[in-house]
PQR file of N, CA, C, O and H, with PARSE charges and radii, in Angstrom:
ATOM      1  N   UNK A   1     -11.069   5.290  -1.048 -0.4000 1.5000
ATOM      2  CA  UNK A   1     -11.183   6.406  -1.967 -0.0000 2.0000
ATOM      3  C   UNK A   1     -11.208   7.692  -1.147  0.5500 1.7000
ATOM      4  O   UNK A   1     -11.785   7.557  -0.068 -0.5500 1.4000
ATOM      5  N   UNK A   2     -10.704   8.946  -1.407 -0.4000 1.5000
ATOM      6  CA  UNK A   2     -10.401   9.613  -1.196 -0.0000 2.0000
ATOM      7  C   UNK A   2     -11.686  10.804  -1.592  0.5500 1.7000
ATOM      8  O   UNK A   2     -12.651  10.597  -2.328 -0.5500 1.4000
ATOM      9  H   UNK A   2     -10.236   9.055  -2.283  0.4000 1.0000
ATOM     10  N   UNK A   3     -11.314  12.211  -0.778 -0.4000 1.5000
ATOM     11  CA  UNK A   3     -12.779  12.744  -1.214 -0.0000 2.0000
ATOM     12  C   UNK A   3     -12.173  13.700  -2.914  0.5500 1.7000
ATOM     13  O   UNK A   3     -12.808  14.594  -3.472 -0.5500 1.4000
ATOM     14  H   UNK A   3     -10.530  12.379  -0.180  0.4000 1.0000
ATOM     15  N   UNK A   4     -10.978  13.190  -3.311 -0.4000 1.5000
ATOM     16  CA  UNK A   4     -10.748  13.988  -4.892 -0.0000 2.0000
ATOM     17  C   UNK A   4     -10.757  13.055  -5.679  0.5500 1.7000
ATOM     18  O   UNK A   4     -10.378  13.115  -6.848 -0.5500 1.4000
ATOM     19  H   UNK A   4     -10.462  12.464  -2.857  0.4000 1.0000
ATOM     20  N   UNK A   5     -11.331  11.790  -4.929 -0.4000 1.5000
ATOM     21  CA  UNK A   5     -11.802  10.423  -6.195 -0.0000 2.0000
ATOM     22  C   UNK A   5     -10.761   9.217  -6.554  0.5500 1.7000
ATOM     23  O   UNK A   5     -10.888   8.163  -7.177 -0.5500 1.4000
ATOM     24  H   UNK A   5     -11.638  11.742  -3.978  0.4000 1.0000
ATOM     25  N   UNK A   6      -9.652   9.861  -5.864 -0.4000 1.5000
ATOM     26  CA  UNK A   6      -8.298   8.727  -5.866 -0.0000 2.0000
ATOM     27  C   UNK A   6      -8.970   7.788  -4.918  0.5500 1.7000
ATOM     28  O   UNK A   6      -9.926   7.978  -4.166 -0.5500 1.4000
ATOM     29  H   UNK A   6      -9.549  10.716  -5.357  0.4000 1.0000
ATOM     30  N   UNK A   7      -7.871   6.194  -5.247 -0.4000 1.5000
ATOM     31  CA  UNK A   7      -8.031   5.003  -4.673 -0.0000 2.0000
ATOM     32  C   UNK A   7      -6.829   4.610  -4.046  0.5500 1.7000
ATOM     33  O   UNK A   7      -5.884   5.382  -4.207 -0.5500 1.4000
ATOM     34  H   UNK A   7      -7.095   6.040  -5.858  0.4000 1.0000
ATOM     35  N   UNK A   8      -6.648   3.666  -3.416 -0.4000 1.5000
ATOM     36  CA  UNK A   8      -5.549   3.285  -2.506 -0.0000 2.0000
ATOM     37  C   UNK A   8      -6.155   1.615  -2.052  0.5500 1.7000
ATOM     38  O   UNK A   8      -6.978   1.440  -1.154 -0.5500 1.4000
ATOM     39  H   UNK A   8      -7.415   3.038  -3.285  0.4000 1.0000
ATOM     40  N   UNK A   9      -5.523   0.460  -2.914 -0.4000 1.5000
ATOM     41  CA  UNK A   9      -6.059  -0.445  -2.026 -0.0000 2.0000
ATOM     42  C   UNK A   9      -4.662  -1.748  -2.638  0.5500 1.7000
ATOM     43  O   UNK A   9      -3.774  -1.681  -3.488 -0.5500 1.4000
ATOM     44  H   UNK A   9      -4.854   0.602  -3.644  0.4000 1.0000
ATOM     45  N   UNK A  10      -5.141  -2.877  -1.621 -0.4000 1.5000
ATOM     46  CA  UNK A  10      -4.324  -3.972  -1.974 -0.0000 2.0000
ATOM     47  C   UNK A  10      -4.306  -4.532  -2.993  0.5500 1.7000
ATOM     48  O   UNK A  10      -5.300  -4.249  -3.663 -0.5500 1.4000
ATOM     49  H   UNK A  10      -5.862  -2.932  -0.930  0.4000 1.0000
ATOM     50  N   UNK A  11      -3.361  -5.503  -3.665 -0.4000 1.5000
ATOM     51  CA  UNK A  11      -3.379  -6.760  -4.639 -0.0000 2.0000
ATOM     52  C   UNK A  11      -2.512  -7.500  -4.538  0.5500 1.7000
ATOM     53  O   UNK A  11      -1.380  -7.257  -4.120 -0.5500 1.4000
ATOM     54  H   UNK A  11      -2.554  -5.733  -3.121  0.4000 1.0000
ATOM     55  N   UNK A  12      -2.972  -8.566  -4.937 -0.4000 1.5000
ATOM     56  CA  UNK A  12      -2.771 -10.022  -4.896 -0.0000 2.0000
ATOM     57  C   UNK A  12      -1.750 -10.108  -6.156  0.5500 1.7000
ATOM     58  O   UNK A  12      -2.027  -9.574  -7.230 -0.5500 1.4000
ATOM     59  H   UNK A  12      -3.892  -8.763  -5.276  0.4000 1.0000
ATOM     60  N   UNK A  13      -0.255 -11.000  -5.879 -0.4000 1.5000
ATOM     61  CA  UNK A  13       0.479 -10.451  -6.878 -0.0000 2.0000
ATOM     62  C   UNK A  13       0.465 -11.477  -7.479  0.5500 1.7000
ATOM     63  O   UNK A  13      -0.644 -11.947  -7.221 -0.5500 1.4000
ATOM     64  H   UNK A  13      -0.031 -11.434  -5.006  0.4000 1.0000
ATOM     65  N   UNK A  14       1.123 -12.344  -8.312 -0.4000 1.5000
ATOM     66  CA  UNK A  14       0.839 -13.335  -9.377 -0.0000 2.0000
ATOM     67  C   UNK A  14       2.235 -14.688  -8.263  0.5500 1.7000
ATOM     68  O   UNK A  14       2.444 -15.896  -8.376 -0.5500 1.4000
ATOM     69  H   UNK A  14       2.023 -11.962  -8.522  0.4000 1.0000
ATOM     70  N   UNK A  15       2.733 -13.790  -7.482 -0.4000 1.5000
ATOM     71  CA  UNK A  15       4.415 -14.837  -6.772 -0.0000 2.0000
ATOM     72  C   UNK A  15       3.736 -15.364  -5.585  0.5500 1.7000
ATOM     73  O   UNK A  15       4.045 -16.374  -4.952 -0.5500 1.4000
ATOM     74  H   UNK A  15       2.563 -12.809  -7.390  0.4000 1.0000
ATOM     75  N   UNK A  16       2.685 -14.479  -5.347 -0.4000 1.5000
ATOM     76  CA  UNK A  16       1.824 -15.184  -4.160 -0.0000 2.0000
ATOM     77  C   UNK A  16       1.641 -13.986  -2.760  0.5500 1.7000
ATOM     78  O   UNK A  16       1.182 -14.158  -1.630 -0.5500 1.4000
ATOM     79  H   UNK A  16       2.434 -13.659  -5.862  0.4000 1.0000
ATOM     80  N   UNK A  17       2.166 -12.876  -3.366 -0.4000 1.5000
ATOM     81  CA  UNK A  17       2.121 -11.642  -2.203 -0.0000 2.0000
ATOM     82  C   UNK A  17       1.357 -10.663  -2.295  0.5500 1.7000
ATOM     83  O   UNK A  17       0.746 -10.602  -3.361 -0.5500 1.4000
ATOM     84  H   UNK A  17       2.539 -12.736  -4.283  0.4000 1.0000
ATOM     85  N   UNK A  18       1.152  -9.817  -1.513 -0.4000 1.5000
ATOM     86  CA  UNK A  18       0.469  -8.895  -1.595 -0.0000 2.0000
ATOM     87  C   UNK A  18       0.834  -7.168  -1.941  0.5500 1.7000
ATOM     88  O   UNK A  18       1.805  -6.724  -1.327 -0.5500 1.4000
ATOM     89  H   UNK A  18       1.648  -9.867  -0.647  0.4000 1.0000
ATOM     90  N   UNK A  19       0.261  -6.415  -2.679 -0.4000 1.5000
ATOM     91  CA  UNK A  19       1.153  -5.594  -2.674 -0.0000 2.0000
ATOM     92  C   UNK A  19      -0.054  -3.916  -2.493  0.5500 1.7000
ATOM     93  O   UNK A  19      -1.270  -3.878  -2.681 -0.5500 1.4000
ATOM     94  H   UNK A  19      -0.527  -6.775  -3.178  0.4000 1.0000
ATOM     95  N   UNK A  20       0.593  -3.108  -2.207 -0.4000 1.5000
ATOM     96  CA  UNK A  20       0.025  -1.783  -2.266 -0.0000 2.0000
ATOM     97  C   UNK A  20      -0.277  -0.770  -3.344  0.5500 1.7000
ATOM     98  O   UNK A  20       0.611  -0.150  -3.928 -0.5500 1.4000
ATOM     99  H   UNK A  20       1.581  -3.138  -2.054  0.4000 1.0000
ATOM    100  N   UNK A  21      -1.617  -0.623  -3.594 -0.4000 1.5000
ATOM    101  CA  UNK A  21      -1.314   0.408  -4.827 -0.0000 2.0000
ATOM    102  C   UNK A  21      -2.393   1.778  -4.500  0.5500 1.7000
ATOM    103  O   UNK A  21      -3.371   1.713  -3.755 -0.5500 1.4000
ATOM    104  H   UNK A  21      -2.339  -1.127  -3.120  0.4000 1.0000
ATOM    105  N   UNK A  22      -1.880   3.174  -5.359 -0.4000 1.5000
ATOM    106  CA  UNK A  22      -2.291   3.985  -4.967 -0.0000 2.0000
ATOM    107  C   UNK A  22      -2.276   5.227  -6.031  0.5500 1.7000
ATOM    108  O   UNK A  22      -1.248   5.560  -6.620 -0.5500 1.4000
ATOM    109  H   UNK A  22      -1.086   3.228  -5.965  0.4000 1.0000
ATOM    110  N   UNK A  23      -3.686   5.945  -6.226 -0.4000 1.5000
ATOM    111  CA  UNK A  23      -3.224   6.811  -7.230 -0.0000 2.0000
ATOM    112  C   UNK A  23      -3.360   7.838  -6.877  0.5500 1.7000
ATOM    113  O   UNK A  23      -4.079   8.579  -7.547 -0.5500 1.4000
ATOM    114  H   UNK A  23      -4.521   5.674  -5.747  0.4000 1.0000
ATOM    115  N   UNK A  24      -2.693   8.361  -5.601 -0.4000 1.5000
ATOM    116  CA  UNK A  24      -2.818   9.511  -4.955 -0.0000 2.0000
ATOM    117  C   UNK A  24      -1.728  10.679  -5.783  0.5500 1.7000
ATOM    118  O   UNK A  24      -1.740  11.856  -5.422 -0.5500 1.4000
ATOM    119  H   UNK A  24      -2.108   7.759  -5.057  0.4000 1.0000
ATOM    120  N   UNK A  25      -0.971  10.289  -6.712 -0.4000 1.5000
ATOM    121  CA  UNK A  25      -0.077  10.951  -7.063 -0.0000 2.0000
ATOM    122  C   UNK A  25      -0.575  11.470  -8.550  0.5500 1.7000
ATOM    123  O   UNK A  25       0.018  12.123  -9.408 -0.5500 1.4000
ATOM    124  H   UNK A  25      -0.961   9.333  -7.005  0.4000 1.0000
ATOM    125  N   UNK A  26      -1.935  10.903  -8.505 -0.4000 1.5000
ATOM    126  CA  UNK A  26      -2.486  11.193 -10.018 -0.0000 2.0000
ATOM    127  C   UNK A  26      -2.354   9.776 -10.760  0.5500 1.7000
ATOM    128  O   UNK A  26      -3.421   9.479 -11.298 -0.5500 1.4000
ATOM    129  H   UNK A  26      -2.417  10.373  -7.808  0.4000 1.0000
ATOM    130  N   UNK A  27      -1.369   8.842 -10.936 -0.4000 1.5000
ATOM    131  CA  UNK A  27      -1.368   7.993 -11.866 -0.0000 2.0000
ATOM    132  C   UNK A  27      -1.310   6.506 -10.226  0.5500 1.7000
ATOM    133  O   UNK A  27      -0.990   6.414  -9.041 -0.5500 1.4000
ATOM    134  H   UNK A  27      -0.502   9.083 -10.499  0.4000 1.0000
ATOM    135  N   UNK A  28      -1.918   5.630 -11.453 -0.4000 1.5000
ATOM    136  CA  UNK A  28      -1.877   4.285 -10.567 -0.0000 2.0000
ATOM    137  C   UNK A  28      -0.144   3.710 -10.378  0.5500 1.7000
ATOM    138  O   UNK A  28       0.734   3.500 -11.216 -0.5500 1.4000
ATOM    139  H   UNK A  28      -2.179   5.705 -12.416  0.4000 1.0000
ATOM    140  N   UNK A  29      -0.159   3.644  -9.564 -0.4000 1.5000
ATOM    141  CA  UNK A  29       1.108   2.920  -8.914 -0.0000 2.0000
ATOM    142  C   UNK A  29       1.515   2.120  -8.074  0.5500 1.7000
ATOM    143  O   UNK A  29       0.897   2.321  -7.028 -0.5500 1.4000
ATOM    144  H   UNK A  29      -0.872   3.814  -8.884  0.4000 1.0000
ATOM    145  N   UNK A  30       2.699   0.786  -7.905 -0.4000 1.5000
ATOM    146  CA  UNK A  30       2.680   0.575  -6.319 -0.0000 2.0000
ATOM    147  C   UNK A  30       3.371   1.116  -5.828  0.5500 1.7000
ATOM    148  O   UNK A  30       4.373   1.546  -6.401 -0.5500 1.4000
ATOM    149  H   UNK A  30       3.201   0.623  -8.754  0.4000 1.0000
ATOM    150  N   UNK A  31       3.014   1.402  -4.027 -0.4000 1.5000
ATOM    151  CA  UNK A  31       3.845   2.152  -3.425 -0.0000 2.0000
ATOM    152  C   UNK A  31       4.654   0.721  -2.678  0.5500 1.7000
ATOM    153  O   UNK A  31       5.878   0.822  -2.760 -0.5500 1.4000
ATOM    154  H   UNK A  31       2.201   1.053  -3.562  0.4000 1.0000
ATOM    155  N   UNK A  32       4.263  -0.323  -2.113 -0.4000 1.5000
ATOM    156  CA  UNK A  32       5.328  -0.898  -1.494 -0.0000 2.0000
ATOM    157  C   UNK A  32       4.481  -2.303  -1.616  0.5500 1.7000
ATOM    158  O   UNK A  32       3.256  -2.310  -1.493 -0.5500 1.4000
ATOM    159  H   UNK A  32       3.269  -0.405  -2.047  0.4000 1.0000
ATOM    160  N   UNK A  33       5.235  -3.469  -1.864 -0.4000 1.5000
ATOM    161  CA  UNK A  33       4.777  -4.923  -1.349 -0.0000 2.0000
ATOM    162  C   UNK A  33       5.466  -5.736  -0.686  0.5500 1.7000
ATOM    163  O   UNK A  33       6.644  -5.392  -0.789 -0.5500 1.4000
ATOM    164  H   UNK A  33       6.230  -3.463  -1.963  0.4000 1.0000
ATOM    165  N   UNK A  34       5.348  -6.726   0.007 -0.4000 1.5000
ATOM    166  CA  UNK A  34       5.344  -7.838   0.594 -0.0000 2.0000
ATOM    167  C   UNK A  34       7.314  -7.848   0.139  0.5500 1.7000
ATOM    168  O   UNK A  34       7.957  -7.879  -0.910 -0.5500 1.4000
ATOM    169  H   UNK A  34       4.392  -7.005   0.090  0.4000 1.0000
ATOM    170  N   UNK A  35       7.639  -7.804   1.596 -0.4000 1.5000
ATOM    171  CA  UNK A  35       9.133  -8.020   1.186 -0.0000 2.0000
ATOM    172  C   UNK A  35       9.952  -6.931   0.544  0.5500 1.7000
ATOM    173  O   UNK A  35      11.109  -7.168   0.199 -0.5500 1.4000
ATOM    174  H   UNK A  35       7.117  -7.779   2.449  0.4000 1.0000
ATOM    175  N   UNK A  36       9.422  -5.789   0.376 -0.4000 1.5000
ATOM    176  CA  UNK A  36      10.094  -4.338  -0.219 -0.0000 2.0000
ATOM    177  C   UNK A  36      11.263  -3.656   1.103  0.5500 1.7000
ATOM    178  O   UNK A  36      11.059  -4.019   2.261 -0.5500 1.4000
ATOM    179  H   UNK A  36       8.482  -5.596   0.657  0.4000 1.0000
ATOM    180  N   UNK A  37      11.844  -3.176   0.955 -0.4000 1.5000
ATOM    181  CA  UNK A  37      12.654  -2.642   2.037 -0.0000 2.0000
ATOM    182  C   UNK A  37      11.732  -1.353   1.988  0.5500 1.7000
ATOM    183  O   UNK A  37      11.350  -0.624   1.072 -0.5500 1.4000
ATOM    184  H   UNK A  37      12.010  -2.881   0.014  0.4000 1.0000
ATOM    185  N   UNK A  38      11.521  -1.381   3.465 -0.4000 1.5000
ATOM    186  CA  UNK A  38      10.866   0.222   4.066 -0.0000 2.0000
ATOM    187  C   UNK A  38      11.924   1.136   4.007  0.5500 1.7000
ATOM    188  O   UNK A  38      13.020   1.215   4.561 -0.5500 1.4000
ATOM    189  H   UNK A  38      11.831  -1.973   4.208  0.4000 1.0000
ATOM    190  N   UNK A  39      11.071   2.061   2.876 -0.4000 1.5000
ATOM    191  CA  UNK A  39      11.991   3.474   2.735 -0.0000 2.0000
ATOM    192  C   UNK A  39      12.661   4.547   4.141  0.5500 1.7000
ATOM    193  O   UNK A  39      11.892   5.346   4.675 -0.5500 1.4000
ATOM    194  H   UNK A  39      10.181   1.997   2.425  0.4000 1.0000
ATOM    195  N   UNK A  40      13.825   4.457   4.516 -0.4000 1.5000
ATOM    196  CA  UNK A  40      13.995   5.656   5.243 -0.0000 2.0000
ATOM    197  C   UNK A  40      14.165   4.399   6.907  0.5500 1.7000
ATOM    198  O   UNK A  40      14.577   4.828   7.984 -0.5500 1.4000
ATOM    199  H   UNK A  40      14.450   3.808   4.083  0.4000 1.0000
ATOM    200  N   UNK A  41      13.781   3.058   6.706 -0.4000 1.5000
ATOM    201  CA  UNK A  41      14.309   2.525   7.795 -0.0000 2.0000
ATOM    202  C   UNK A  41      15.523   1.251   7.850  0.5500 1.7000
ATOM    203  O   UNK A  41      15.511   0.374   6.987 -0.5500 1.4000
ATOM    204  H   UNK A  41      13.446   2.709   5.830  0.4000 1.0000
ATOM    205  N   UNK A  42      16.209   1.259   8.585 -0.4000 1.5000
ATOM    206  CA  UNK A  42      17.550   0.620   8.991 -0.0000 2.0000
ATOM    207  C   UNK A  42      17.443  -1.059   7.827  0.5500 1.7000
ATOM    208  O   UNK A  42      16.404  -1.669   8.076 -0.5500 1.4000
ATOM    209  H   UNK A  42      16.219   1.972   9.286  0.4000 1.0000
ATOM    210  N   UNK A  43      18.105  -1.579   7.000 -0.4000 1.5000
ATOM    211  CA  UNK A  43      18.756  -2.252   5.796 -0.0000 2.0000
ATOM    212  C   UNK A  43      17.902  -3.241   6.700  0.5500 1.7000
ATOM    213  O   UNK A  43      17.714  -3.002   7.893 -0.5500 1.4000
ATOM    214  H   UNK A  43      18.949  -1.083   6.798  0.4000 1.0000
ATOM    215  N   UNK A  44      17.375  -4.410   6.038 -0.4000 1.5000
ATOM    216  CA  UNK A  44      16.509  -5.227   6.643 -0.0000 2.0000
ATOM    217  C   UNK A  44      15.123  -5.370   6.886  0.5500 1.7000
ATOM    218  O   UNK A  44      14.455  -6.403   6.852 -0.5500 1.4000
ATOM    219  H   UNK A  44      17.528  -4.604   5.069  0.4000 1.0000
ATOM    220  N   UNK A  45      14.700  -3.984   7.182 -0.4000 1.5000
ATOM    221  CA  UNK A  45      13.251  -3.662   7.835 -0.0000 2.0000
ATOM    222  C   UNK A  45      12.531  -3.899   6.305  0.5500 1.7000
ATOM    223  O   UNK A  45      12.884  -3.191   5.362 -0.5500 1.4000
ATOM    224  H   UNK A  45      15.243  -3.145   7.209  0.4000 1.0000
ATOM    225  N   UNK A  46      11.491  -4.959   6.139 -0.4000 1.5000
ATOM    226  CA  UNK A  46      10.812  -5.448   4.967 -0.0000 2.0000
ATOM    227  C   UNK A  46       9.446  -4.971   5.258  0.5500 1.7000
ATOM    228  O   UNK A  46       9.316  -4.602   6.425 -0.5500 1.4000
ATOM    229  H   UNK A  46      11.204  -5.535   6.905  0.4000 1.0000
ATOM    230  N   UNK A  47       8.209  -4.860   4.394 -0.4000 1.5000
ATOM    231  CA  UNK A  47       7.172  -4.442   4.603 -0.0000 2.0000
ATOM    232  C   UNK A  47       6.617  -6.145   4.737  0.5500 1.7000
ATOM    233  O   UNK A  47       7.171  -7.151   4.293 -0.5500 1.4000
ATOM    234  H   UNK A  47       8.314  -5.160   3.446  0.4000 1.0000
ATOM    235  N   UNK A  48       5.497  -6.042   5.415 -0.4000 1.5000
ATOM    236  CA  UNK A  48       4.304  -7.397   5.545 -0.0000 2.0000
ATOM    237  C   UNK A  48       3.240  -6.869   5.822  0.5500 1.7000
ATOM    238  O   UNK A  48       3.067  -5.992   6.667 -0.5500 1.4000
ATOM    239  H   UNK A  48       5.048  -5.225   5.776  0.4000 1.0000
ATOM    240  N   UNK A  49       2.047  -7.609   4.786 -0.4000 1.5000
ATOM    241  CA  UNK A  49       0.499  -6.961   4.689 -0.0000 2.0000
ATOM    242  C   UNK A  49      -0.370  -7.114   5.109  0.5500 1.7000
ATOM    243  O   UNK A  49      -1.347  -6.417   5.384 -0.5500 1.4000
ATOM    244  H   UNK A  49       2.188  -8.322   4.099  0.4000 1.0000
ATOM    245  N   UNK A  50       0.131  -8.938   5.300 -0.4000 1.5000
ATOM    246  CA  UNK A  50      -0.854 -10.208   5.178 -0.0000 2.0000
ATOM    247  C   UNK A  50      -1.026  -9.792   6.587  0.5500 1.7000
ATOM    248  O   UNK A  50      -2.190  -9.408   6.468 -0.5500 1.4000
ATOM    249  H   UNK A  50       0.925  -9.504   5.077  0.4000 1.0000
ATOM    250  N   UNK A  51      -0.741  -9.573   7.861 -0.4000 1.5000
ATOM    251  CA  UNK A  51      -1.637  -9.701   9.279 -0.0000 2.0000
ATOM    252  C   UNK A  51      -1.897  -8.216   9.144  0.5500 1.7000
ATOM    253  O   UNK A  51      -2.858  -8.113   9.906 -0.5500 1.4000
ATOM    254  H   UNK A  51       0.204  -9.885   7.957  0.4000 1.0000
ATOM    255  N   UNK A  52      -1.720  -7.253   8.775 -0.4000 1.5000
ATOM    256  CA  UNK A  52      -2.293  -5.822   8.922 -0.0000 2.0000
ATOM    257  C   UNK A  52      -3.851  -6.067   8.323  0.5500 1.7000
ATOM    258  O   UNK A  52      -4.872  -5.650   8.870 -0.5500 1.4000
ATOM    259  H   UNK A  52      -0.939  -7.337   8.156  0.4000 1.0000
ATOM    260  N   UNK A  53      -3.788  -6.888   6.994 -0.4000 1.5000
ATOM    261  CA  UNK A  53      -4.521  -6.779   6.145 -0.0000 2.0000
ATOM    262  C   UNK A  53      -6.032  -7.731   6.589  0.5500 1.7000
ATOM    263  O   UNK A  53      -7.169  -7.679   6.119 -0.5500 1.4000
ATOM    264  H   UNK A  53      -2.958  -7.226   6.549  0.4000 1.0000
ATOM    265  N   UNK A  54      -5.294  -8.778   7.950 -0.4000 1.5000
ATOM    266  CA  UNK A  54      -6.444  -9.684   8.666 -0.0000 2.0000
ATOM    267  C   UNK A  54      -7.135  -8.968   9.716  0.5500 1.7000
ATOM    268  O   UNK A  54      -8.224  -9.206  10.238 -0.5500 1.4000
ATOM    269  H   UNK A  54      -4.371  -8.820   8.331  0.4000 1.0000
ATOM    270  N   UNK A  55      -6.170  -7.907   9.958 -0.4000 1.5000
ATOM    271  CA  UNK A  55      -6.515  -7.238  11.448 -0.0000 2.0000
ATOM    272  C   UNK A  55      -7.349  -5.839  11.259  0.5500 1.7000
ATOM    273  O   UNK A  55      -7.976  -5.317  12.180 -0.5500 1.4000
ATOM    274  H   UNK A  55      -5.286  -7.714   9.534  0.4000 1.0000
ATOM    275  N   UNK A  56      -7.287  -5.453  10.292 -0.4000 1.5000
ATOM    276  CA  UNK A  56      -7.558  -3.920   9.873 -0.0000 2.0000
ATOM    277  C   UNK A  56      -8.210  -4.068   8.439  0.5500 1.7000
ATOM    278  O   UNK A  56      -7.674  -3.446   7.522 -0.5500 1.4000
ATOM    279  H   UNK A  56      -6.778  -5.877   9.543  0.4000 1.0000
ATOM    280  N   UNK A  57      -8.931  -4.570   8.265 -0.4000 1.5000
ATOM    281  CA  UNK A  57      -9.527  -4.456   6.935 -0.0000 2.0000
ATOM    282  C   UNK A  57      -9.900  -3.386   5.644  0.5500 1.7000
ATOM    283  O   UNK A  57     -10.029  -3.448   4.421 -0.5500 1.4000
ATOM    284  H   UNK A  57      -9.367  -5.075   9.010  0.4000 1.0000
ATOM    285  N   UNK A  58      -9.968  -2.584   6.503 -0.4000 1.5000
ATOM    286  CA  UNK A  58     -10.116  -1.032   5.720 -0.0000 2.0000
ATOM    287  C   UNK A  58      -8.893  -0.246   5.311  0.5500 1.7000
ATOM    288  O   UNK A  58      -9.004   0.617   4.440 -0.5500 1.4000
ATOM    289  H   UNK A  58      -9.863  -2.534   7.496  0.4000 1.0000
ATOM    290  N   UNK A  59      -7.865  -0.467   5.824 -0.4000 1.5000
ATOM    291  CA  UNK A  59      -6.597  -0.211   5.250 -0.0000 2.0000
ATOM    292  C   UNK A  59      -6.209  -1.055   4.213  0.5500 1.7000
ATOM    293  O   UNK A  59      -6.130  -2.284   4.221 -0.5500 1.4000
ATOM    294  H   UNK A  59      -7.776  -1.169   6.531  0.4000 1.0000
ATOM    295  N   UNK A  60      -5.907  -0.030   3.056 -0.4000 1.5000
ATOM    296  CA  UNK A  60      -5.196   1.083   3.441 -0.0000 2.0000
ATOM    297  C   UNK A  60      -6.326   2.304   3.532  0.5500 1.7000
ATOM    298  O   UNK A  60      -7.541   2.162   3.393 -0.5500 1.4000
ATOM    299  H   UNK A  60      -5.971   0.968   3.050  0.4000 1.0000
ATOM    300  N   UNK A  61      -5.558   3.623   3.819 -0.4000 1.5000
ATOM    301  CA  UNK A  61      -6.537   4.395   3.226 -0.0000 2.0000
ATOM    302  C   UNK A  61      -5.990   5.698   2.887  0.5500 1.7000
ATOM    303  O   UNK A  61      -4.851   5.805   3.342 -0.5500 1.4000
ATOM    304  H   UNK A  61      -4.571   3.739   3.932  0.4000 1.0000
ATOM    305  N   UNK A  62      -6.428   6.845   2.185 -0.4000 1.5000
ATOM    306  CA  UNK A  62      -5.972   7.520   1.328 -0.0000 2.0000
ATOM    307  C   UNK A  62      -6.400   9.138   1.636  0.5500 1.7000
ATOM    308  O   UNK A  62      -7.537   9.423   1.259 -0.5500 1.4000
ATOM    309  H   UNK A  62      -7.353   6.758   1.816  0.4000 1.0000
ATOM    310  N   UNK A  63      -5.868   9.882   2.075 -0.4000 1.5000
ATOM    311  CA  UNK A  63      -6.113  11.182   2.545 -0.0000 2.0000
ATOM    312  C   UNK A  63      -5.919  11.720   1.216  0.5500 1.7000
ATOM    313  O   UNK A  63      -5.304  11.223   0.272 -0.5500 1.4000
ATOM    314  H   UNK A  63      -4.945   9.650   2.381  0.4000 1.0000
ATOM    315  N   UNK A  64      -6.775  13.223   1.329 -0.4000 1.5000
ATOM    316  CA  UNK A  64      -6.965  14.398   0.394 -0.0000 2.0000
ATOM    317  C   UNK A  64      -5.866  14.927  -0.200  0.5500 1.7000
ATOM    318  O   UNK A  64      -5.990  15.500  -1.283 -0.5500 1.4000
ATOM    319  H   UNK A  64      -7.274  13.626   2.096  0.4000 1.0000
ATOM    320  N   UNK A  65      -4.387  14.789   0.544 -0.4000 1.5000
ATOM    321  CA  UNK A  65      -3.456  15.077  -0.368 -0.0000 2.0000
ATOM    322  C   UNK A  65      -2.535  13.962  -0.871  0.5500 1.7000
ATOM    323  O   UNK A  65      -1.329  14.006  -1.112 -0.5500 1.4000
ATOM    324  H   UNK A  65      -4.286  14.324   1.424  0.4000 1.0000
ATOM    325  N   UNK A  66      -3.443  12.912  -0.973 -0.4000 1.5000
ATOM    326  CA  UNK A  66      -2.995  11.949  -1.613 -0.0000 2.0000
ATOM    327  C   UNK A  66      -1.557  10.831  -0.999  0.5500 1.7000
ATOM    328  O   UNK A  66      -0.723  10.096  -1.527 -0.5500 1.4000
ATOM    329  H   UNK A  66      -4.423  12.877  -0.778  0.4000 1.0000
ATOM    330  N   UNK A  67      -1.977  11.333   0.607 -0.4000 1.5000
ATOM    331  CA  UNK A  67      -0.877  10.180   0.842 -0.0000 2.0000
ATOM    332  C   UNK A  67      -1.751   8.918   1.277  0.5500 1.7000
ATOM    333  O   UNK A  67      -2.957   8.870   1.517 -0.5500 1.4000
ATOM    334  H   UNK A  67      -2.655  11.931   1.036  0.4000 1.0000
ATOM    335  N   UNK A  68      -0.766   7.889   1.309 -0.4000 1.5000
ATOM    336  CA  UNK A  68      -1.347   6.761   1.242 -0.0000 2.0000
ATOM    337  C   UNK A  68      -1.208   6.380   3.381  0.5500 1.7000
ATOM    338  O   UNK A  68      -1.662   5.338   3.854 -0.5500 1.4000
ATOM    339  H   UNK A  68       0.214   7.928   1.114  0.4000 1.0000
TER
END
C-alpha cells in the first residue's frame, strides 16, 4: 500500500498462475501475469512471478505516483 492508500499485490489465478494487480491508476487492475509478453521488450520475453515471489516477498510494491 502506498502512502495515497492504493494497493499493489499478487493473485493466484484460477489456470494455476500468478498474476499482478494494482490500483495505482485509481481503479483495480492487472498489470501483467505469468506468461504475458513484457511490454516494450524483444517478442518472447514472458513475465514469471513464482521465484521473484519466493525470493522477495514484499514485492510488489507501489510508489506515490502510483507505479507499480
Amino acid at each position: 500500500m502506498n502512502n495515497n492508500g492504493h494497493v499493489a499485490f499478487y493473485g493466484g489465478l484460477t489456470n494455476g498462475t500468478v498474476g499482478l494487480w494494482s490500483e495505482g491508476s485509481g481503479s483495480l487492475s492487472l498489470v501483467a501475469r505469468d506468461g504475458m509478453q513484457v511490454v516494450g521488450a524483444p517478442e518472447g520475453v514472458h513475465h514469471s512471478f513464482g521465484i521473484l515471489r519466493d525470493f522477495f516477498p514484499d514485492l510488489p510494491s507501489l510508489n506515490d505516483a502510483g507505479q507499480v
